[in-house]
ZASEMAR-642350 format. One record per atom (N, C-alpha, C, O, CB): residue number from 1; chain; atom name; x, y, z. Coordinates in pm, whole numbers, plus 50000, padded with zeros to 5 digits. Glycine has a CB too. Layout:
N
(pt NUM, A, CA, (X, Y, Z))
...
***
This chain:
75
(pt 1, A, N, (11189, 79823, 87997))
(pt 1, A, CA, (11312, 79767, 87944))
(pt 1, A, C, (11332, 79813, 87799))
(pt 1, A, O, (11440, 79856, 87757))
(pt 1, A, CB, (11309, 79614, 87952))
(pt 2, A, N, (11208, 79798, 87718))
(pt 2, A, CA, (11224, 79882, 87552))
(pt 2, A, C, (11249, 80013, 87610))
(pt 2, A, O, (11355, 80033, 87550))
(pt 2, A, CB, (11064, 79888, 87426))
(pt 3, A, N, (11237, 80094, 87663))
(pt 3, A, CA, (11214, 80226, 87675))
(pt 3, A, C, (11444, 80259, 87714))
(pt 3, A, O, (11522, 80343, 87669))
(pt 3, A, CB, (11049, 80262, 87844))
(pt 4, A, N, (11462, 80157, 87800))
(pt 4, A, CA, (11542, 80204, 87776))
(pt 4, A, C, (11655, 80168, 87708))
(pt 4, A, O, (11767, 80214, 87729))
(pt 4, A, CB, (11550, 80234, 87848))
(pt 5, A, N, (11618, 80062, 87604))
(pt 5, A, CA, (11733, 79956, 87527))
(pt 5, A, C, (11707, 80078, 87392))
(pt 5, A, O, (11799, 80114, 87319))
(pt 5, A, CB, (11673, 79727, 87491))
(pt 6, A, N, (11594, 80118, 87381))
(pt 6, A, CA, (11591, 80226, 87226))
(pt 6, A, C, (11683, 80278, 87229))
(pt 6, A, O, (11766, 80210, 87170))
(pt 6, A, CB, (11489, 80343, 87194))
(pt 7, A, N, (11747, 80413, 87285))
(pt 7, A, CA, (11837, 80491, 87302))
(pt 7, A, C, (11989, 80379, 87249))
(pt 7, A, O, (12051, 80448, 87169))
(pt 7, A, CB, (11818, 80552, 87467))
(pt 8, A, N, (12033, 80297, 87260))
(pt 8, A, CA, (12111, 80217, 87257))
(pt 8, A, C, (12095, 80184, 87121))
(pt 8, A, O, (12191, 80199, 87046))
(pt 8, A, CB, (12102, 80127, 87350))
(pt 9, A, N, (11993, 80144, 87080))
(pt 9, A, CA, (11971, 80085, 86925))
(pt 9, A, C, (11957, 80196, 86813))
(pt 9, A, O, (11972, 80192, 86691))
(pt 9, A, CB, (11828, 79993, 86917))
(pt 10, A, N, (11916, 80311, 86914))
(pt 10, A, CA, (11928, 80455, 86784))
(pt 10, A, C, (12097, 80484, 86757))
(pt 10, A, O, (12148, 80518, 86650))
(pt 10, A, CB, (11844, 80646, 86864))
(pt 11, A, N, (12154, 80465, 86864))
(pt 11, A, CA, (12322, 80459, 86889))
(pt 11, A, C, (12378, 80378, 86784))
(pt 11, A, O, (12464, 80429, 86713))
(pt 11, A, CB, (12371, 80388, 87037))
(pt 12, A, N, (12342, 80261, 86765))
(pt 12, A, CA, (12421, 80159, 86756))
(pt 12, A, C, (12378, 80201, 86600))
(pt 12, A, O, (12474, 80198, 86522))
(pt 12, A, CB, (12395, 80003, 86840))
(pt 13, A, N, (12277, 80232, 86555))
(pt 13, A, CA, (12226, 80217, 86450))
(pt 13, A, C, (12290, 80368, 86395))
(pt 13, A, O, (12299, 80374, 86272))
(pt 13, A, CB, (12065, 80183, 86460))
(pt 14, A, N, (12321, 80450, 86446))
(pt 14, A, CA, (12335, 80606, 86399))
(pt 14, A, C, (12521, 80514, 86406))
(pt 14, A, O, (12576, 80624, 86399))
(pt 14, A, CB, (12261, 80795, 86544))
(pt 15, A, N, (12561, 80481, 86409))
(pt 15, A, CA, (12761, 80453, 86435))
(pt 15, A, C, (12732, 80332, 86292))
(pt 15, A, O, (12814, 80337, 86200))
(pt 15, A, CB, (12848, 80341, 86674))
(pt 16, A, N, (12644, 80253, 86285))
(pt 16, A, CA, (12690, 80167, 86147))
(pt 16, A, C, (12663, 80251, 86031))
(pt 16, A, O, (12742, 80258, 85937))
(pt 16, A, CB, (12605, 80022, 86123))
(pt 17, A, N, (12538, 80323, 86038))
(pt 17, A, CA, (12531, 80403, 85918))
(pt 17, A, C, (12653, 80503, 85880))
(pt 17, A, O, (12679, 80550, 85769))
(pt 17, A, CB, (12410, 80481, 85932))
(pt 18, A, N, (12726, 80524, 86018))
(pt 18, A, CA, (12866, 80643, 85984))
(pt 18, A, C, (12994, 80528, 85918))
(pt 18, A, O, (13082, 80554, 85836))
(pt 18, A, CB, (12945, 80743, 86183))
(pt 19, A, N, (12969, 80416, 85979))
(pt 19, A, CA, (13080, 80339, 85943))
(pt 19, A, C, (13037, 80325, 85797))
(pt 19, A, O, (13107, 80374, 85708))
(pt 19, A, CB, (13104, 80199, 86030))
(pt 20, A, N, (12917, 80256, 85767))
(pt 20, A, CA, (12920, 80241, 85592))
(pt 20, A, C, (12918, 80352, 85518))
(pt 20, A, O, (12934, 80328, 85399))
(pt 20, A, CB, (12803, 80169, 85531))
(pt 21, A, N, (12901, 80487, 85551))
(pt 21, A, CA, (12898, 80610, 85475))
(pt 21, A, C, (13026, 80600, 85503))
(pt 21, A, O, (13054, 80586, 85384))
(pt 21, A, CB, (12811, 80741, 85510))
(pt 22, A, N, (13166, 80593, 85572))
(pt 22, A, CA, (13275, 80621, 85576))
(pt 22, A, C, (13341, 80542, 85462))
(pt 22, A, O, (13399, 80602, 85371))
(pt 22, A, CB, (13318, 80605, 85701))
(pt 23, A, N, (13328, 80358, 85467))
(pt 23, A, CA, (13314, 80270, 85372))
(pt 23, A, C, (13331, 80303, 85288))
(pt 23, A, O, (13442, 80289, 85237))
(pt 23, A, CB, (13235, 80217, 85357))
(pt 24, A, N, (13217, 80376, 85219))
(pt 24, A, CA, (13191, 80426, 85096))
(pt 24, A, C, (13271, 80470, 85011))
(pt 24, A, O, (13333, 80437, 84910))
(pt 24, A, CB, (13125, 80500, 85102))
(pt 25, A, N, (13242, 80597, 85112))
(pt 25, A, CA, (13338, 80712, 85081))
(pt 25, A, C, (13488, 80695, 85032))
(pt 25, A, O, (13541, 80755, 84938))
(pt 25, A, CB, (13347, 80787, 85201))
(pt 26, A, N, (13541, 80605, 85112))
(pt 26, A, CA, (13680, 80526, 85074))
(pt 26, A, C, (13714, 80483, 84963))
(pt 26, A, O, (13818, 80479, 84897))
(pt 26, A, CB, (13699, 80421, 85131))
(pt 27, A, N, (13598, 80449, 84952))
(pt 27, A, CA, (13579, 80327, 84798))
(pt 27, A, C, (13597, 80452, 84666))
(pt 27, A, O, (13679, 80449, 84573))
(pt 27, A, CB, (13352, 80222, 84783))
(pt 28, A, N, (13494, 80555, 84694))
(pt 28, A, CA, (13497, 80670, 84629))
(pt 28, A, C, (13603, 80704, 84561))
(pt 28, A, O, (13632, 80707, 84441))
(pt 28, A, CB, (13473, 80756, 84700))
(pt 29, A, N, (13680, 80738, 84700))
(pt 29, A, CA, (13807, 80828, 84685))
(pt 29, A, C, (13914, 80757, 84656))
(pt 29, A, O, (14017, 80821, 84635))
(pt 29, A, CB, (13842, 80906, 84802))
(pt 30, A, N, (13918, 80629, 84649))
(pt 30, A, CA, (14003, 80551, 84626))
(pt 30, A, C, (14040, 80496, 84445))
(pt 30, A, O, (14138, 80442, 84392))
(pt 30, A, CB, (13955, 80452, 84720))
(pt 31, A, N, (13915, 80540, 84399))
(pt 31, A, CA, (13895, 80525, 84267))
(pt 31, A, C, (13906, 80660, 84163))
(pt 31, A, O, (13901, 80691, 84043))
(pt 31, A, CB, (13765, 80465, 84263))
(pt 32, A, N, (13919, 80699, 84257))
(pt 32, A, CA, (13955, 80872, 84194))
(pt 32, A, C, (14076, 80858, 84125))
(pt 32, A, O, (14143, 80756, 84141))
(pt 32, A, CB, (13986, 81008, 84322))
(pt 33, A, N, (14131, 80992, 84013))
(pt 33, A, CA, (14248, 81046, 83974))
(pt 33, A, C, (14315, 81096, 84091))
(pt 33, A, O, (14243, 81160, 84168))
(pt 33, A, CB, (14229, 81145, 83875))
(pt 34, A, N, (14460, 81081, 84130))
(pt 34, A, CA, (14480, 81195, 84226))
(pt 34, A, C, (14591, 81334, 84126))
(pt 34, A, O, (14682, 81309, 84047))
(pt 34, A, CB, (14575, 81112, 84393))
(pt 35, A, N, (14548, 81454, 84162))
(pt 35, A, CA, (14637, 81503, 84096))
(pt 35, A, C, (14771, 81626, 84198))
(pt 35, A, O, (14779, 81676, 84311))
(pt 35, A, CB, (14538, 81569, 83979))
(pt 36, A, N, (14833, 81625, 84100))
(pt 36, A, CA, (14987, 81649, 84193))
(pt 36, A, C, (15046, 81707, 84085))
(pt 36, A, O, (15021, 81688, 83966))
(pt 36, A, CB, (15089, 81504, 84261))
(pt 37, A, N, (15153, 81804, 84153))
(pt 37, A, CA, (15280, 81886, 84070))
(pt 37, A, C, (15365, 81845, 84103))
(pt 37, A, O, (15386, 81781, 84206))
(pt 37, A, CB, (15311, 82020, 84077))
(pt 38, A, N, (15458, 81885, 83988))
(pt 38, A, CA, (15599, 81835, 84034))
(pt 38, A, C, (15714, 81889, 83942))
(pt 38, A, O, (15732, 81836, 83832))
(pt 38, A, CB, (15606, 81670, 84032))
(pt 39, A, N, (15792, 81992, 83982))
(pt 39, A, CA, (15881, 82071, 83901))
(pt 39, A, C, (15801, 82159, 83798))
(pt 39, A, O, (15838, 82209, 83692))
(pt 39, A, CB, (15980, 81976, 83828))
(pt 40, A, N, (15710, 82162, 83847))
(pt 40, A, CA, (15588, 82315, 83762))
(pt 40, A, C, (15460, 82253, 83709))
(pt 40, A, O, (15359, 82320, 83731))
(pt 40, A, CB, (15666, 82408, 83584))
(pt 41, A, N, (15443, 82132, 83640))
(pt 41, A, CA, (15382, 82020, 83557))
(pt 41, A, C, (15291, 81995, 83641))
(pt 41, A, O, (15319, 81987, 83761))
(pt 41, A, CB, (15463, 81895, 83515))
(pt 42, A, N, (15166, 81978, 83595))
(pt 42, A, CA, (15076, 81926, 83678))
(pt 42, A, C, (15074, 81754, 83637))
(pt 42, A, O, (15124, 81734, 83526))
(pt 42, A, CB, (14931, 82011, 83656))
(pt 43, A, N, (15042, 81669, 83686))
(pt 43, A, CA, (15024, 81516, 83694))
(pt 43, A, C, (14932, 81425, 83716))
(pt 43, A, O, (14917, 81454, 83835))
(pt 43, A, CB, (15079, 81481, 83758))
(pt 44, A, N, (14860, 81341, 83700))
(pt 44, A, CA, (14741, 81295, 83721))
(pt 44, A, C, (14786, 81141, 83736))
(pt 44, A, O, (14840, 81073, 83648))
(pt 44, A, CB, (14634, 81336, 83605))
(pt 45, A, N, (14754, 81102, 83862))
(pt 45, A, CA, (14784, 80937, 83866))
(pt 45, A, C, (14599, 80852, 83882))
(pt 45, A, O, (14495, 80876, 83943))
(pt 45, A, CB, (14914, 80895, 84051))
(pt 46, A, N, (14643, 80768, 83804))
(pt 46, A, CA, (14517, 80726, 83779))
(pt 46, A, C, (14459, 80589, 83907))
(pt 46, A, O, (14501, 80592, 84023))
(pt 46, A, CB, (14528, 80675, 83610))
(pt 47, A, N, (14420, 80544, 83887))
(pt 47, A, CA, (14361, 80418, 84044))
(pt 47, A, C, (14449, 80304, 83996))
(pt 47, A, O, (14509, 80221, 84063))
(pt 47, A, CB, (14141, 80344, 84055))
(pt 48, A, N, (14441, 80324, 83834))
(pt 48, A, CA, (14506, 80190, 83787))
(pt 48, A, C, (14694, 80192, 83787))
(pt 48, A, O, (14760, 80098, 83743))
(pt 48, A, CB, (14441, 80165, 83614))
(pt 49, A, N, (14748, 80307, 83839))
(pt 49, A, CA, (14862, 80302, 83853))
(pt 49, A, C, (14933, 80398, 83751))
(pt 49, A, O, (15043, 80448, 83770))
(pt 49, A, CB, (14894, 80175, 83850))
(pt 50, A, N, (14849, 80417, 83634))
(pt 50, A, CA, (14907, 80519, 83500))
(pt 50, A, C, (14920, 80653, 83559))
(pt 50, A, O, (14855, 80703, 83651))
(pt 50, A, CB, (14792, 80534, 83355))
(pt 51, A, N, (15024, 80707, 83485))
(pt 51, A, CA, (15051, 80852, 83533))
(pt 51, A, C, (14996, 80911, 83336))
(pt 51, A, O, (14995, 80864, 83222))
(pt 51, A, CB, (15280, 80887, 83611))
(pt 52, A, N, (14956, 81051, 83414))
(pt 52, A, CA, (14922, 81162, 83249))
(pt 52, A, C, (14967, 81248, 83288))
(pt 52, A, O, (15001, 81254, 83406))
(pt 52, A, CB, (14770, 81214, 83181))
(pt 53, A, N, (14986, 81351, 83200))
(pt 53, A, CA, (14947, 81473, 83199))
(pt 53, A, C, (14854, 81525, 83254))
(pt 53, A, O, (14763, 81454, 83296))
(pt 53, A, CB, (14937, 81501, 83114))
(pt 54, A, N, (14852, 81678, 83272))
(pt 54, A, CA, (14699, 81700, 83320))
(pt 54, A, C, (14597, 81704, 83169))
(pt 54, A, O, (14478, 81677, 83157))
(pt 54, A, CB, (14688, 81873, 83420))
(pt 55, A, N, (14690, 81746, 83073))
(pt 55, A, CA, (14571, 81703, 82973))
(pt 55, A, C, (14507, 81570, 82871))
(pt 55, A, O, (14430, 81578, 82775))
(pt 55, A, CB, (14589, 81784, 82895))
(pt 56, A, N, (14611, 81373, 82974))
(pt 56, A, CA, (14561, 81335, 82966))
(pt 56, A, C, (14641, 81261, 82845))
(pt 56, A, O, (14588, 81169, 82783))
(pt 56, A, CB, (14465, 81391, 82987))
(pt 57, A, N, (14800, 81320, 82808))
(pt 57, A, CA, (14898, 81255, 82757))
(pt 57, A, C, (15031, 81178, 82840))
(pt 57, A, O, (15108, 81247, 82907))
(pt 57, A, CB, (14936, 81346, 82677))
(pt 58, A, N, (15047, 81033, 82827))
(pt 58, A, CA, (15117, 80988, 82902))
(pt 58, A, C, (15256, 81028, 82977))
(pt 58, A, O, (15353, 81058, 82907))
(pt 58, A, CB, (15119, 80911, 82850))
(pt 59, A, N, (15262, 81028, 83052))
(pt 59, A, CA, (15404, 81086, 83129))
(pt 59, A, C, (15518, 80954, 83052))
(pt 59, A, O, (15510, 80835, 83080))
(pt 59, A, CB, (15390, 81076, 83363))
(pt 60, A, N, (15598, 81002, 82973))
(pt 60, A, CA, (15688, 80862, 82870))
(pt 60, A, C, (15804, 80899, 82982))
(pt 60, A, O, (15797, 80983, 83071))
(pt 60, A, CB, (15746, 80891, 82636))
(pt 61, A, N, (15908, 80815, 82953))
(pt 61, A, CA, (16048, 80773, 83018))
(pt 61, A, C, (16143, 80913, 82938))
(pt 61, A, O, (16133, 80942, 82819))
(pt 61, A, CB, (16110, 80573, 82962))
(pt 62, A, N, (16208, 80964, 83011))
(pt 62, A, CA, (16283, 80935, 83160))
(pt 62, A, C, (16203, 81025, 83247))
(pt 62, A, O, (16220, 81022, 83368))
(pt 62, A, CB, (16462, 80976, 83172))
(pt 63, A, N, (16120, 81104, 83194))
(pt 63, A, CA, (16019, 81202, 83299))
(pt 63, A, C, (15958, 81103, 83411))
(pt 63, A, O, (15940, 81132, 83530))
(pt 63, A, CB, (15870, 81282, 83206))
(pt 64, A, N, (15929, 80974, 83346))
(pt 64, A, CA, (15810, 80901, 83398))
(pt 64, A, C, (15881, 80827, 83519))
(pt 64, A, O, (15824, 80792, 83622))
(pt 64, A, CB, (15733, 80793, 83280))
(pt 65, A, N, (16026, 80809, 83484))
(pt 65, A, CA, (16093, 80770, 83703))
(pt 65, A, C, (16125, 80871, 83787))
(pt 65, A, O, (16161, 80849, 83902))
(pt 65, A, CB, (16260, 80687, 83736))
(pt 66, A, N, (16113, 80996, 83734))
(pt 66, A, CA, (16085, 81085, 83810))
(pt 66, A, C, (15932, 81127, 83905))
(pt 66, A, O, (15907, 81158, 84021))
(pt 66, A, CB, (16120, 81165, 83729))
(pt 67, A, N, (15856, 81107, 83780))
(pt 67, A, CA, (15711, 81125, 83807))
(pt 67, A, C, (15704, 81040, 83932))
(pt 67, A, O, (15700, 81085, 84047))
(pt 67, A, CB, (15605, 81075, 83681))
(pt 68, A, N, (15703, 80924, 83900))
(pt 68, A, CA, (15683, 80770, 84009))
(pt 68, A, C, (15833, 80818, 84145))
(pt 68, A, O, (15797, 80838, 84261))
(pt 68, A, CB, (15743, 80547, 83869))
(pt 69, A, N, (15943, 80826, 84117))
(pt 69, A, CA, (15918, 80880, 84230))
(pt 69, A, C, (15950, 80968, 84326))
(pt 69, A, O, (16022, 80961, 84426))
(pt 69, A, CB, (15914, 80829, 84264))
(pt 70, A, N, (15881, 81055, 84275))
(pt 70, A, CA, (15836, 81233, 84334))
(pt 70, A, C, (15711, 81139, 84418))
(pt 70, A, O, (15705, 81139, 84541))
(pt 70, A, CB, (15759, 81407, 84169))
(pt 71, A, N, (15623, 81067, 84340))
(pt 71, A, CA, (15479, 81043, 84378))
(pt 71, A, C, (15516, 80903, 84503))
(pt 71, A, O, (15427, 80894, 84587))
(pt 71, A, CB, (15365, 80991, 84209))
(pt 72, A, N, (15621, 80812, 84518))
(pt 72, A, CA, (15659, 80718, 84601))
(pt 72, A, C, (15653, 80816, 84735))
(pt 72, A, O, (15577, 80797, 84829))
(pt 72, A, CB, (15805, 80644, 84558))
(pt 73, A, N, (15754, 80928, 84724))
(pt 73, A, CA, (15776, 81017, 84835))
(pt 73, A, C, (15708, 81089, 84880))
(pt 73, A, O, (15720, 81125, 84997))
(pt 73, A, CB, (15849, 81078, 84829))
(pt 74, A, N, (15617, 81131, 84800))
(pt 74, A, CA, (15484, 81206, 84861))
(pt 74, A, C, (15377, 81123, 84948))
(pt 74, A, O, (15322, 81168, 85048))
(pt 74, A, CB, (15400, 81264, 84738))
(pt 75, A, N, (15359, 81016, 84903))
(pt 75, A, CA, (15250, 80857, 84921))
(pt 75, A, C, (15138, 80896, 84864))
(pt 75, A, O, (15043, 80818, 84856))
(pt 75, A, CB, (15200, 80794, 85090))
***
């Protein structure tokens, strides 16, 4: 009966470790910069919602309802 419930528990056990490495990973990427162009400009949106430059100077108004949303329409 162990002999053949193992196979099942190496299973079960090899699919949670993919689910929490997937987890993770989410968490990762979710906390990242994402970066994006838009009319030549490169853009950097931050996790916390701020948009930059790519070198990290704020995207100011009226660029900045463009920026937001070029980036609404993209998702």
């Amino acid at each position: 009966m162990i002999k053949r419930l193992l196979p099942l528990a190496a299973t079960a056990a090899a699919a949670a470790a993919a689910a929490a490495g997937a987890w993770l990973l989410s968490k990762y990427l979710a906390g990242r910069p994402r970066t994006f162009t838009y009319e030549g400009a490169i853009y950097v949106r931050h996790a916390d919602g701020r948009f930059t430059g790519a070198g990290g100077a704020p995207v100011i108004s009226p660029q900045l309802e463009k920026v937001e949303a070029h980036w609404a329409r993209q998702g």
